[in-house]
FITORMAR-418339 format. One line per 10 residues: number of its first residue (from 1); their letters; for each residue x negated, y, z of N, C-alpha, C, CB. Coordinates in steps of 0.001 Angstrom, whole numbers. Glycine has a CB too. Example, Ala and Ser with C-alpha at 12.3 -4.5 7.8 and 13.67 -1.06 7.14 Angstrom:
1 = AS = -13190 -5690 7800 -12300 -4500 7800 -13200 -3300 7800 -11308 -4473 9046; -12850 -2250 7080 -13670 -1060 7140 -12900 30 7870 -14084 -598 5725
REM end
This chain:
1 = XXXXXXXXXX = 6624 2767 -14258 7271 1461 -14115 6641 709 -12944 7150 631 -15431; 7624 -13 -11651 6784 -649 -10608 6759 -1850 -11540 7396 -832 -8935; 4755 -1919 -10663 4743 -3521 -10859 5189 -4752 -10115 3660 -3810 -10947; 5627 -5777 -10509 5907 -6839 -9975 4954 -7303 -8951 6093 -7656 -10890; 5453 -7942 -7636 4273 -8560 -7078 3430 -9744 -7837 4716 -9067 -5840; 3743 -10284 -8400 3178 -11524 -8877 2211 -10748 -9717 4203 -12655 -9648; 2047 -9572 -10603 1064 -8977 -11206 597 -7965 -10531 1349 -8636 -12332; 1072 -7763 -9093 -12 -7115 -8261 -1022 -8227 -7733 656 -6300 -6991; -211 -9683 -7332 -799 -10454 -6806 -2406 -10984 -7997 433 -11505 -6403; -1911 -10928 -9271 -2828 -11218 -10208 -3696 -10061 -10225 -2244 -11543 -11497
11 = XXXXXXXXXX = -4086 -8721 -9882 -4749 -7927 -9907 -6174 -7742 -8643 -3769 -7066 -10016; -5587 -8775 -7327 -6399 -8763 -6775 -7179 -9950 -6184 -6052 -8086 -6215; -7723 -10358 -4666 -8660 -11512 -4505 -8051 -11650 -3260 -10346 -11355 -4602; -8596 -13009 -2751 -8670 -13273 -1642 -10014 -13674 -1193 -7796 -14057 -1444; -9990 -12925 -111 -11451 -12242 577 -11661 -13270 1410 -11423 -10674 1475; -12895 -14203 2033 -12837 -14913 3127 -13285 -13971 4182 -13599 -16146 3025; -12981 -13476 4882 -13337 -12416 6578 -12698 -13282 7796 -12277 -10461 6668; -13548 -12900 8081 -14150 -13783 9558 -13436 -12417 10679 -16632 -14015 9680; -12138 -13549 11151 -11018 -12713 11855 -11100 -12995 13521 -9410 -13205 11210; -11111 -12472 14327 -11565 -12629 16079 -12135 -14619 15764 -9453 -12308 17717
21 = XXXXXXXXXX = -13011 -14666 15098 -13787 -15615 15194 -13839 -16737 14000 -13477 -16091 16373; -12309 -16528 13378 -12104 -17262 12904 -11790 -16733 11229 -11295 -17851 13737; -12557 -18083 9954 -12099 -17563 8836 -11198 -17604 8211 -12544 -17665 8256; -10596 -16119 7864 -9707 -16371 6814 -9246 -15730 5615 -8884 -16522 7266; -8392 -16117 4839 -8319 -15651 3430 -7200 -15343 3941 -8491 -16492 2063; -7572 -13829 3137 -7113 -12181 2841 -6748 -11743 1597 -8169 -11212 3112; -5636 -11298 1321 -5639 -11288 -235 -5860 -9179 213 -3607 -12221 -1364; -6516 -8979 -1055 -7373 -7595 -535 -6956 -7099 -2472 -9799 -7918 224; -6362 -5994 -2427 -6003 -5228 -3628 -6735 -3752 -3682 -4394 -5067 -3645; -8064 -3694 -4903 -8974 -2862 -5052 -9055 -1945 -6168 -9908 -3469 -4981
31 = XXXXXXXXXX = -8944 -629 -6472 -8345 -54 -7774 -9094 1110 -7271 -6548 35 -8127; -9551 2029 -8627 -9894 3038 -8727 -11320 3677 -8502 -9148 3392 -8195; -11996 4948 -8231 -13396 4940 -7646 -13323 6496 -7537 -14761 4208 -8642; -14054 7157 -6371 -14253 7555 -6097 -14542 7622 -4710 -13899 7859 -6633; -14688 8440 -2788 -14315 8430 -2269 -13477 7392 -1746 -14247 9125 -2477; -13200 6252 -727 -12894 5145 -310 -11388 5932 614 -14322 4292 539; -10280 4780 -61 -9080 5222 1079 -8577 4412 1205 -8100 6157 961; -8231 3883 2638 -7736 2450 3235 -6183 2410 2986 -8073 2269 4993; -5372 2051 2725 -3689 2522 2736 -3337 284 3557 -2683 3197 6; -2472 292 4789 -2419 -86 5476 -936 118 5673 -3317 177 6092
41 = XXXXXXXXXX = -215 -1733 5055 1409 -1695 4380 2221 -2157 6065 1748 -3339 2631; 3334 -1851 5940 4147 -2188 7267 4785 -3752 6974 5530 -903 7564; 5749 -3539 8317 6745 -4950 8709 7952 -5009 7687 7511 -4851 10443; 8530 -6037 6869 7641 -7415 7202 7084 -7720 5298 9025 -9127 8132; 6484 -6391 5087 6290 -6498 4024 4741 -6737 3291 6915 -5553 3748; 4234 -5987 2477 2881 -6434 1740 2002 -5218 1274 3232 -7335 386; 811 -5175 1439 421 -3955 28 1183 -3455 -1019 -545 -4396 -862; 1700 -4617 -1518 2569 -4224 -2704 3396 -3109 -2352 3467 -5353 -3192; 3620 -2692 -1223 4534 -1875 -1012 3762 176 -1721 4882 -2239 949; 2634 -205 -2273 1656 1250 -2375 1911 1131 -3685 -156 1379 -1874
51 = XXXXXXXXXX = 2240 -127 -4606 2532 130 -6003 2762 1380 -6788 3473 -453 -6194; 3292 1862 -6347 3913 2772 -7363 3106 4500 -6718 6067 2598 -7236; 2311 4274 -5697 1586 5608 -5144 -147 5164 -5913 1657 5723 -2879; 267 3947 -5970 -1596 3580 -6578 -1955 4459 -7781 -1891 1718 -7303; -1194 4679 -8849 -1869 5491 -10597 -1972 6671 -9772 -604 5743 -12451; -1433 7605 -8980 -1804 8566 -8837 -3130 8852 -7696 -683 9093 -8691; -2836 7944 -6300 -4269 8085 -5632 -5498 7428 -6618 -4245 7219 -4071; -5333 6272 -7248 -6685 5680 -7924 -7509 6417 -8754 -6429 4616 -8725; -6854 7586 -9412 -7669 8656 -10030 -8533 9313 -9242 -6937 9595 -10580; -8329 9522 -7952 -9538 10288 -7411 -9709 9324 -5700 -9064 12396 -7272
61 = XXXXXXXXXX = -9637 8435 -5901 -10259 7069 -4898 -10186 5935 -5378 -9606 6774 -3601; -11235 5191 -4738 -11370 4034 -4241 -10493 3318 -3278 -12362 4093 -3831; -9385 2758 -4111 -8197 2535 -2730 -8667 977 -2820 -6002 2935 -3037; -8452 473 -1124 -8731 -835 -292 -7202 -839 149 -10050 -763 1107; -6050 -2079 -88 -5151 -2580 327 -5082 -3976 534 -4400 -2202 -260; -5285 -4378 2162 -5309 -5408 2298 -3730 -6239 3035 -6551 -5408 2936; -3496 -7359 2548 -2387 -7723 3178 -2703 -8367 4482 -1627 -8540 2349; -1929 -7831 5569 -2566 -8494 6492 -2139 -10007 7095 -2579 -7598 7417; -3316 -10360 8198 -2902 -11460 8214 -1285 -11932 8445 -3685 -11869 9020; -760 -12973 7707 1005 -13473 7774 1489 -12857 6969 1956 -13245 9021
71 = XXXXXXXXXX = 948 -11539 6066 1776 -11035 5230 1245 -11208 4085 2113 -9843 5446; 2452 -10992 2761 2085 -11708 1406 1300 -12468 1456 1681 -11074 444; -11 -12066 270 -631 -13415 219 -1721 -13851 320 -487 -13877 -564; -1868 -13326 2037 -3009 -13308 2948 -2509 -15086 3503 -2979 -11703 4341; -3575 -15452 4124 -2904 -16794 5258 -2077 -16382 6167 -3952 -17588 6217; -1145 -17641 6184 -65 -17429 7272 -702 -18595 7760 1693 -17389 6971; -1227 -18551 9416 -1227 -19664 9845 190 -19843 10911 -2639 -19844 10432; 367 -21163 10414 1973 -21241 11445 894 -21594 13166 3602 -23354 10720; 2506 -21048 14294 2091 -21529 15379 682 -20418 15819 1792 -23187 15093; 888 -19022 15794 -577 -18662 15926 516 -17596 16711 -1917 -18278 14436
81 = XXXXXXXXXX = -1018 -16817 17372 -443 -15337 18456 -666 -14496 17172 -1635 -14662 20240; -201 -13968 16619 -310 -12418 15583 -796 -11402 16750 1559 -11718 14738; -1579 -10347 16535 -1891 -9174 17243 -2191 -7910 16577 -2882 -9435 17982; -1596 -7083 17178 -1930 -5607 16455 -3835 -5651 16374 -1179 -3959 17734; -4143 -5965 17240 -5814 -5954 17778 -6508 -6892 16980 -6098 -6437 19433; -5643 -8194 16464 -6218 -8822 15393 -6100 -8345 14613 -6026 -9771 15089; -4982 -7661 13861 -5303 -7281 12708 -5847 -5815 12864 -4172 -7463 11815; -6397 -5056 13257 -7610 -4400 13445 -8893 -4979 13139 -7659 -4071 14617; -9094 -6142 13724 -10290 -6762 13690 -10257 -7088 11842 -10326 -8226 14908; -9233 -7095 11073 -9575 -7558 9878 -9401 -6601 9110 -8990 -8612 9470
91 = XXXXXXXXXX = -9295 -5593 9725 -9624 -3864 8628 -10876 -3587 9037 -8545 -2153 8993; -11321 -4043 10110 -12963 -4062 10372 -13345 -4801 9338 -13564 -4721 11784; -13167 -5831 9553 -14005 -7512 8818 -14169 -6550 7035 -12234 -9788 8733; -12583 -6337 6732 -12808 -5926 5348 -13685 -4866 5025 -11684 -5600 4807; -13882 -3308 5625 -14886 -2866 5680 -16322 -3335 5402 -14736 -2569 6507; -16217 -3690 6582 -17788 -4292 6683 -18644 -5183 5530 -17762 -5258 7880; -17288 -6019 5173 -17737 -7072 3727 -17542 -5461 2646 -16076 -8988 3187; -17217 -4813 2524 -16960 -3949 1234 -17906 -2940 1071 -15626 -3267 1217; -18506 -2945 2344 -19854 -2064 2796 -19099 -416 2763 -21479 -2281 1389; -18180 -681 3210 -17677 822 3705 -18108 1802 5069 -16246 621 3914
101 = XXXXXXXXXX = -18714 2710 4652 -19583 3602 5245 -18490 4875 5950 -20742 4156 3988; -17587 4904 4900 -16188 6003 5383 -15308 5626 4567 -16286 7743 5228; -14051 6161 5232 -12922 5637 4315 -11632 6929 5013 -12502 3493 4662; -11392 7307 4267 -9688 8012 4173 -8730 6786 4907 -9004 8292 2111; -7944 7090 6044 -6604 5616 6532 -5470 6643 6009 -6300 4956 8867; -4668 5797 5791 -2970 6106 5246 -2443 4692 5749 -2649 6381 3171; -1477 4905 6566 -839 4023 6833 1178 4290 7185 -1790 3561 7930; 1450 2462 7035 2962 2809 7226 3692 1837 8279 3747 2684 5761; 4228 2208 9013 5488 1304 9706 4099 468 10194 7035 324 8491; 4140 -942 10678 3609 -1622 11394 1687 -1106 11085 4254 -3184 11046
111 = XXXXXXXXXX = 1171 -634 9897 209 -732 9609 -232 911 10778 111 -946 7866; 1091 1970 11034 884 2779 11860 81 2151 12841 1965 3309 12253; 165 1123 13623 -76 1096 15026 -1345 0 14540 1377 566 16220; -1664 -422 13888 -3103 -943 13385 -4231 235 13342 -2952 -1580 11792; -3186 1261 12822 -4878 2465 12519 -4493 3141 14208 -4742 4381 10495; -3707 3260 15024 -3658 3792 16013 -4758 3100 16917 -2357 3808 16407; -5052 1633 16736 -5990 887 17704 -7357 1431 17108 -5830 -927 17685; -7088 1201 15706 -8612 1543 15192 -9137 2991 15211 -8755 1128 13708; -8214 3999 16094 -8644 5400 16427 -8974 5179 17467 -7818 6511 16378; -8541 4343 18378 -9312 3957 20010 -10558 3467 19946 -8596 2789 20910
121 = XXXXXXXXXX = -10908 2805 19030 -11824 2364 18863 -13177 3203 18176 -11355 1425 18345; -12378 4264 17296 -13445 5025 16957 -13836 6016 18331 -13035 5853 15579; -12704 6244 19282 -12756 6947 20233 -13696 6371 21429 -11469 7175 20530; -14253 5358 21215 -14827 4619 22154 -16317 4278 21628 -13935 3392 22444; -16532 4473 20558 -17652 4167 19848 -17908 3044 19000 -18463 4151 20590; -16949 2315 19155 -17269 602 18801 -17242 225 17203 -15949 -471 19561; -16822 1471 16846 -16270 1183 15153 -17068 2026 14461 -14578 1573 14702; -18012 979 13616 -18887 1350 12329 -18806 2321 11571 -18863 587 11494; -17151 1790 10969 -17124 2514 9530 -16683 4103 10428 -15637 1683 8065; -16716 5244 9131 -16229 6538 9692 -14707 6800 9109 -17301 7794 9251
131 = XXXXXXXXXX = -13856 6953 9919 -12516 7176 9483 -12614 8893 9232 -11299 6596 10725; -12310 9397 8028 -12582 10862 7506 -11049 11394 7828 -13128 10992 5642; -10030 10831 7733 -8592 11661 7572 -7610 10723 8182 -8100 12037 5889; -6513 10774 8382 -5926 10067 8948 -4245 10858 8488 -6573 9948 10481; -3540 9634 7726 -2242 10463 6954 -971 9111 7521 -2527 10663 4571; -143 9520 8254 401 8502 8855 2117 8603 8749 -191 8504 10303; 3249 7276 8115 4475 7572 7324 5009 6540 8357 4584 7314 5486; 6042 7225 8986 7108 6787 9165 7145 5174 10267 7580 6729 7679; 6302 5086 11701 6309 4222 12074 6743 4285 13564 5315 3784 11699; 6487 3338 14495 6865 3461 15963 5440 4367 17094 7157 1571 16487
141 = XXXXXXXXXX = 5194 5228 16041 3552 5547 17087 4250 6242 18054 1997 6701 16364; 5008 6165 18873 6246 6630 20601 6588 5253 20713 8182 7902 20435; 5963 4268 20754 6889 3352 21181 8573 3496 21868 6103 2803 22029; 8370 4183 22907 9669 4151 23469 10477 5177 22627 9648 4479 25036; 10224 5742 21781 11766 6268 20648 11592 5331 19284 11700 8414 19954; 11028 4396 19793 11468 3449 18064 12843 2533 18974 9548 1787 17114; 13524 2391 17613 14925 1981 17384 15133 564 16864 15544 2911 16428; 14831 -480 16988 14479 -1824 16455 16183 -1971 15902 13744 -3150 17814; 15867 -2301 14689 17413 -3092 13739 17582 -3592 14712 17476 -4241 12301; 18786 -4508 14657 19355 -5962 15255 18636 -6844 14655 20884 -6363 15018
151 = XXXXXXXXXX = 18051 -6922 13891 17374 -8573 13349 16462 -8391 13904 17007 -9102 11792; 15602 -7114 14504 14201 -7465 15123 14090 -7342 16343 13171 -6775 14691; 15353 -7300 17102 15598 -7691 18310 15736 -9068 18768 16527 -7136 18584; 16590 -9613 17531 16959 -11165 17430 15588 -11992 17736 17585 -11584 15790; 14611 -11442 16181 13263 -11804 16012 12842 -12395 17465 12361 -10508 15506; 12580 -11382 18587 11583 -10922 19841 12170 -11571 20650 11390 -9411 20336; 14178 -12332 21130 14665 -13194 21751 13877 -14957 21622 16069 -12979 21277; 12786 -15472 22969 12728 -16345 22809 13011 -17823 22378 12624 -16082 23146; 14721 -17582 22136 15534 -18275 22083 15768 -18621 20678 16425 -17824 22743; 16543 -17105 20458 16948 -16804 18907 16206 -16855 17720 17326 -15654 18785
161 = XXXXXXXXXX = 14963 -16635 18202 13792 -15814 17189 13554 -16833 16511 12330 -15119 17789; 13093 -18113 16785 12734 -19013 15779 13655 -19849 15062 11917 -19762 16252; 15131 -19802 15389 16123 -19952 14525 16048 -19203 13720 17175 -19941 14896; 16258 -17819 13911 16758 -16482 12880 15591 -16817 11984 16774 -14579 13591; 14268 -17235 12286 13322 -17188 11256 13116 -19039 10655 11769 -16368 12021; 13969 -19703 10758 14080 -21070 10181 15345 -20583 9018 14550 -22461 11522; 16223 -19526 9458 17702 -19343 9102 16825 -18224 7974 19127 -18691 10568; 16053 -17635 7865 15779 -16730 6459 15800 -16828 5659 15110 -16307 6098; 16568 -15937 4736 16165 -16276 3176 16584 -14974 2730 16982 -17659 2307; 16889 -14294 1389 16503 -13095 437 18215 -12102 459 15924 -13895 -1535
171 = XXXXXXXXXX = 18890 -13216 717 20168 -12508 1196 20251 -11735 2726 21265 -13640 1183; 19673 -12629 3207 19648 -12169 4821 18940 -11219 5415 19282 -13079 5593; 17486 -11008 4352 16996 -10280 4778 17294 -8699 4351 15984 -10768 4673; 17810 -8873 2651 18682 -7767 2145 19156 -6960 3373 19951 -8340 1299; 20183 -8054 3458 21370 -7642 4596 20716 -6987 5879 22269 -9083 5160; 19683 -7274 6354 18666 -6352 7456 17982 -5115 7069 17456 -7166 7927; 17353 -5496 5947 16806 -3817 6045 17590 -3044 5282 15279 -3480 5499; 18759 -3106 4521 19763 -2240 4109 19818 -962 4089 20600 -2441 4605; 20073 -906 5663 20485 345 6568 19398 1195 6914 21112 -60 7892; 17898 577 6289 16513 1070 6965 16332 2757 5616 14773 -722 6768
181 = XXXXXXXXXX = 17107 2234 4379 16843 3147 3423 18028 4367 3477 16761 2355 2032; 17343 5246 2649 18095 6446 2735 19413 5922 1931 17273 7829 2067; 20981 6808 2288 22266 6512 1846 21548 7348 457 23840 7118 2848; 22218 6456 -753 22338 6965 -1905 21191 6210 -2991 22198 8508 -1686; 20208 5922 -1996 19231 4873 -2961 19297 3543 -3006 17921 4933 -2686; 19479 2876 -3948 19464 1495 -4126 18044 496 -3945 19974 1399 -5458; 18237 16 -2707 16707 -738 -2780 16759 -2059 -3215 15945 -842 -1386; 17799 -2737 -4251 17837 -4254 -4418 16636 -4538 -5025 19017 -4832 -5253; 16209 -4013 -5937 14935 -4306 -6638 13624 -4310 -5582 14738 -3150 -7829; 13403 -3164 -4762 12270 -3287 -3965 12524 -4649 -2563 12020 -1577 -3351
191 = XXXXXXXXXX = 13837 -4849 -2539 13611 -5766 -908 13470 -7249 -1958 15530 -5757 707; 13909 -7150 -3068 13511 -8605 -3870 12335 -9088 -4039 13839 -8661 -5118; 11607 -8206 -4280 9924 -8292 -4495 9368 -8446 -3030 9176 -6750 -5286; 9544 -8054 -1675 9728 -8058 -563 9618 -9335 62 10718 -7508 -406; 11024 -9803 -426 10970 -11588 -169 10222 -12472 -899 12236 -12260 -378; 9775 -12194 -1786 8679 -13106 -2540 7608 -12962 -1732 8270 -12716 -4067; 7309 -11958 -1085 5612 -12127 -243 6338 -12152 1066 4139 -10559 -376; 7166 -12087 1392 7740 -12832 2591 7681 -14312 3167 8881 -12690 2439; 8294 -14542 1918 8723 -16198 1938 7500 -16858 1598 9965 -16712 787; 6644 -16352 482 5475 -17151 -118 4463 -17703 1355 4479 -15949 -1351
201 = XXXXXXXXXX = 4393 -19205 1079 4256 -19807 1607 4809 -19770 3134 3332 -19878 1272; 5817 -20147 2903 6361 -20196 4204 6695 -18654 5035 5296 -21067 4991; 6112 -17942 4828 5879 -16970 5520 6823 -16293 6444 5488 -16277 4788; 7832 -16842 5751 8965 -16249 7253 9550 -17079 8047 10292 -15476 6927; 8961 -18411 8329 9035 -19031 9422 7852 -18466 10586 8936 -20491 9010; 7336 -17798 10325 6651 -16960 11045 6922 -15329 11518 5662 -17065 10415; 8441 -14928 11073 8663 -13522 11720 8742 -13459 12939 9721 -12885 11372; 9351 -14450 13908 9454 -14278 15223 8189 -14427 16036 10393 -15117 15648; 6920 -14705 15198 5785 -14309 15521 5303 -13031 15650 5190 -14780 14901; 5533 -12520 14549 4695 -11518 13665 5357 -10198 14577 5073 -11558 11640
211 = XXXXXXXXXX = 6411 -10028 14640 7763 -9335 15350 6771 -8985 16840 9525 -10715 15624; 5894 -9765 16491 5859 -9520 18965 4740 -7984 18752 4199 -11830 20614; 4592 -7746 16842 3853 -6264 17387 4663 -5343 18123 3339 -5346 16202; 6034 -5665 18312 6769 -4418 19108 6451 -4504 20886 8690 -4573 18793; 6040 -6187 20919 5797 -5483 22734 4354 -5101 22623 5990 -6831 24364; 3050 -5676 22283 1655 -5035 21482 2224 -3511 22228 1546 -5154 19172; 2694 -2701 21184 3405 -1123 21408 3198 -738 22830 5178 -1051 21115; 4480 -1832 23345 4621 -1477 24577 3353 -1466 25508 5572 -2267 25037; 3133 -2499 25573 1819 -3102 26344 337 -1939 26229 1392 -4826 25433; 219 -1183 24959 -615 -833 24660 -490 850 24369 -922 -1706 23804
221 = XXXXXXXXXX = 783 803 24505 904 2357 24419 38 3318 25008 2023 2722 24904; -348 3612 26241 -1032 4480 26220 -2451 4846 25597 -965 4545 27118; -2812 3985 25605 -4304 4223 24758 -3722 3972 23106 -5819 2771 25307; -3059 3427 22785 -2296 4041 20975 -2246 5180 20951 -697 3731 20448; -1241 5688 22018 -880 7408 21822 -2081 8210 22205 449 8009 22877; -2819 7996 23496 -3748 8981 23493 -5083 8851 22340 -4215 8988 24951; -5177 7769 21793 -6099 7891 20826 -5461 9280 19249 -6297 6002 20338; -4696 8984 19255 -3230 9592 17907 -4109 10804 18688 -693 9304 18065; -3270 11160 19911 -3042 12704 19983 -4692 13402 20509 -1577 13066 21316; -5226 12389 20858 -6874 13229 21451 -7724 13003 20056 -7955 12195 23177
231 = XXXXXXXXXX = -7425 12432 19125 -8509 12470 17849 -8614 14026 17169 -7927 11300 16512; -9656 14516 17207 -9963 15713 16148 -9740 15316 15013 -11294 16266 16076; -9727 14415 14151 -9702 14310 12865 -7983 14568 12003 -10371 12835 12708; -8835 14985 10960 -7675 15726 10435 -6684 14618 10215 -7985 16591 9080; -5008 15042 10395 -4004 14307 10468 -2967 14921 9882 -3769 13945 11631; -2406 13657 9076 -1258 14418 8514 -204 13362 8794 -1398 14888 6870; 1165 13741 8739 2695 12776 9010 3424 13517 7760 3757 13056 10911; 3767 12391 6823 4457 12200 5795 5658 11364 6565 3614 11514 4591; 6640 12095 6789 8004 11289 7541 9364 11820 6707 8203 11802 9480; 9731 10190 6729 11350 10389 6020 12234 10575 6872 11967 9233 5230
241 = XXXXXXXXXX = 13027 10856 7096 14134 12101 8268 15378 10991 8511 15024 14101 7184; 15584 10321 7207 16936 9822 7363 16485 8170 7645 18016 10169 5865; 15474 7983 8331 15119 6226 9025 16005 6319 10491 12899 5839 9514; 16980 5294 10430 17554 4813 11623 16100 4280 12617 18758 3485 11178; 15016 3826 12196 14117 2934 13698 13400 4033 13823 12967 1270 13536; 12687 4408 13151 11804 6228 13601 11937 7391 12812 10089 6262 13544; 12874 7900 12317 12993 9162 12036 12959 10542 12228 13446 9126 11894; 14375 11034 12113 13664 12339 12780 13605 12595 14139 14226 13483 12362; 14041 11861 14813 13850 11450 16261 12332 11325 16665 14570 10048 16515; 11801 10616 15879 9937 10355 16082 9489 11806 15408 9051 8638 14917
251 = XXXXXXXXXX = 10037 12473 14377 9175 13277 14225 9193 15068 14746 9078 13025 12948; 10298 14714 15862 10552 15668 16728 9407 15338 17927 12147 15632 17159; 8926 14184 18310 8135 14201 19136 6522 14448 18694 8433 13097 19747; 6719 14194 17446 5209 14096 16855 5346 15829 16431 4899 12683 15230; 6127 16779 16224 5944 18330 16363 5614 18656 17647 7154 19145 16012; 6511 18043 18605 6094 18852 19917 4341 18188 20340 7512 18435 21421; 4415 17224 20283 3307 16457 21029 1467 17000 19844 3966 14164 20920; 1741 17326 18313 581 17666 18108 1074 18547 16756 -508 16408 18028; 1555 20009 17519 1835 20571 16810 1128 21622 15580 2408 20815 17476; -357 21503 15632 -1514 21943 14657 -1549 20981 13530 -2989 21974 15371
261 = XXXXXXXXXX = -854 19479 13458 -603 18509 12678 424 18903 11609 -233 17435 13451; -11 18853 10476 649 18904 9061 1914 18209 8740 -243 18388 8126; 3647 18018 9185 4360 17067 9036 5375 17565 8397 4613 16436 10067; 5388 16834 7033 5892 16693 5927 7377 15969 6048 4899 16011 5142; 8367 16658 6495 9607 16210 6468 10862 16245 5406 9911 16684 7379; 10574 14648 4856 11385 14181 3702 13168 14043 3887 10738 12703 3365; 13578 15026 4013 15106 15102 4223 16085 14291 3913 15530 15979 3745; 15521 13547 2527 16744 12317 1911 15923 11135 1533 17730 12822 334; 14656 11077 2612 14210 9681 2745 14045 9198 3828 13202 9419 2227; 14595 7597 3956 14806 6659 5030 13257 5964 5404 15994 5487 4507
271 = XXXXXXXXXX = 13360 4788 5840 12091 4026 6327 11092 4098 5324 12337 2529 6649; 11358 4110 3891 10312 3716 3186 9652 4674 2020 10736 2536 2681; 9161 5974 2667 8730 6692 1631 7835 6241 250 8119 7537 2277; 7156 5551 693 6318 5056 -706 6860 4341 -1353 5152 4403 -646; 8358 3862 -1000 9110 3328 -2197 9948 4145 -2409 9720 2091 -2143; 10835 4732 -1604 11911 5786 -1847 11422 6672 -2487 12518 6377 -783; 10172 7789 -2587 9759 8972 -3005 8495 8783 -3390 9897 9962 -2119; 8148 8086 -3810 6318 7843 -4000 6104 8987 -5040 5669 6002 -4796; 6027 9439 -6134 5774 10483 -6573 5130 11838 -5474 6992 10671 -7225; 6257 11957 -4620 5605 12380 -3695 4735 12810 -2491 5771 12376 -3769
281 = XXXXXXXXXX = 5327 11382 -2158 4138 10446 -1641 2888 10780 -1521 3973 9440 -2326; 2648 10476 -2887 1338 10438 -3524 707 11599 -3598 1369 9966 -4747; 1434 13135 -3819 792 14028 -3622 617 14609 -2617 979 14576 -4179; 1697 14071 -1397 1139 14893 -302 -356 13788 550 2743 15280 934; -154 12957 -178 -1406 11593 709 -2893 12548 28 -1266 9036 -298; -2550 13169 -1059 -3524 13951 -2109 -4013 14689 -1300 -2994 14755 -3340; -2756 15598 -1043 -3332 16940 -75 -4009 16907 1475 -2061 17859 177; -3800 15915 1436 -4417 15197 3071 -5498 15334 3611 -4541 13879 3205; -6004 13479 2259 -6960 13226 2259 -7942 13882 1679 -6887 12404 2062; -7678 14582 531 -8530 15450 45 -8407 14598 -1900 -10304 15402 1182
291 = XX = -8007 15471 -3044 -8097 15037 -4244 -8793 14884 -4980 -7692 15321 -4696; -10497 14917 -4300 -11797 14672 -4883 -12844 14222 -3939 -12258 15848 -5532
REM end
């Protein structure tokens, strides 16, 4: 049975971490023990989105899900620059307060290109903790073959963007990511829970912020990708086939480009494997990271 956000939200804390200088509260969701594994939720959603993969990884880890900053029910500060590089800096911050020494990353959709910086960074020396595995679902790591909806084009229009995000609400956003799920599954229940850590506190008067991780991508692509493809560490791609923004389009490049890489191609799942298929999910994140 998924849980509700409001009793995911009751299950965890908000962390004060000290973010490119500044403090802030993090709502940080902690379950299980063994072995430490970071799981790192996409656009424009929450942790909550690992719900239903958590009973099965928490048996043999220590899972860390933090919402990041602007999402659920972390701080949204209005009027701020969002950065892929900031929120790096607060998968550091959380580490560091949790005294994480190593940690397993799993990441999805926007949280992709968060662990992509934080592989540059291990690639450079600068980063503490030890990243052991690296299991990565369904995001824009090619910048130039991701496929942006129409609403997150709108988003990124100087013009448009902060209307479309004054103009939000639970219908509208329905109506956007729709088309992101595989034909045949019903996501009304998951994009409902969605808009509750969307909207909570304000929070989506801030998409046409949050949205600018797609030029981030651009801007930063080459050292994203060459960190991805020059890391030795073991890697796996859990990808759903039938996503209109990176599907099997991305995971034709991610065969050719690192083809000793493990990629798990979900035939009748769209953008959101850990909600569409989590059962499975969960066991191939198993076989990854390692189930003990």
């Amino acid at each position: 049975m998924t849980t509700g956000i409001e009793q995911w939200w009751s299950g965890g804390d908000l962390v004060p971490l000290t973010v490119a200088g500044v403090s802030r509260e993090v709502f940080v969701r902690r379950i299980g023990s063994g072995p430490v594994m970071t799981l790192l939720h996409g656009f424009p959603s929450s942790s909550h989105d690992w719900a239903q993969v958590v009973p099965d990884l928490a048996a043999h880890h220590t899972l860390l899900m933090p919402d990041f900053l602007g999402f659920g029910a972390s701080e949204k500060p209005a009027d701020h620059d969002y950065s892929i590089h900031e929120q790096a800096d607060l998968v550091v911050a959380l580490w560091q307060h949790e005294a994480v020494a190593s940690t397993h990353l799993v990441a999805h959709d926007y949280g992709t290109t968060v662990a992509q910086e934080l592989l540059a960074r291990s690639a450079d020396g600068s980063l503490k903790s030890r990243i052991t595995s690296l299991t990565l679902l369904n995001g824009g790591i090619y910048p130039e073959l991701h496929r942006p909806e129409p609403v997150q084009s709108a988003l990124l229009d100087p013009d448009i963007g902060p209307q479309l995000s004054a103009s939000l609400n639970a219908e509208l956003m329905a109506s956007a990511l729709a088309p992101t799920f595989a034909e045949g599954y019903d996501p009304s229940a998951d994009v409902a829970e969605m808009w509750k850590g969307v909207s909570r506190g304000d929070g989506h008067l801030n998409a046409h912020r949050l949205i600018r991780y797609i030029t981030d991508r651009a801007t930063h692509r080459d050292r994203w990708v060459d960190a991805m493809e020059t890391s030795n560490l073991p890697k796996t791609f859990i990808w759903g086939l039938r996503d209109p923004i990176s599907g099997a389009h991305m995971a034709e490049r991610i065969a050719e480009r690192m083809p000793d890489a493990p990629l798990h191609a979900l035939g009748d799942v769209g953008h959101w494997p850990p909600l569409e298929a989590p059962q499975r999910v969960a066991a191939l994140i198993l076989a990854a990271g390692g189930s003990s």
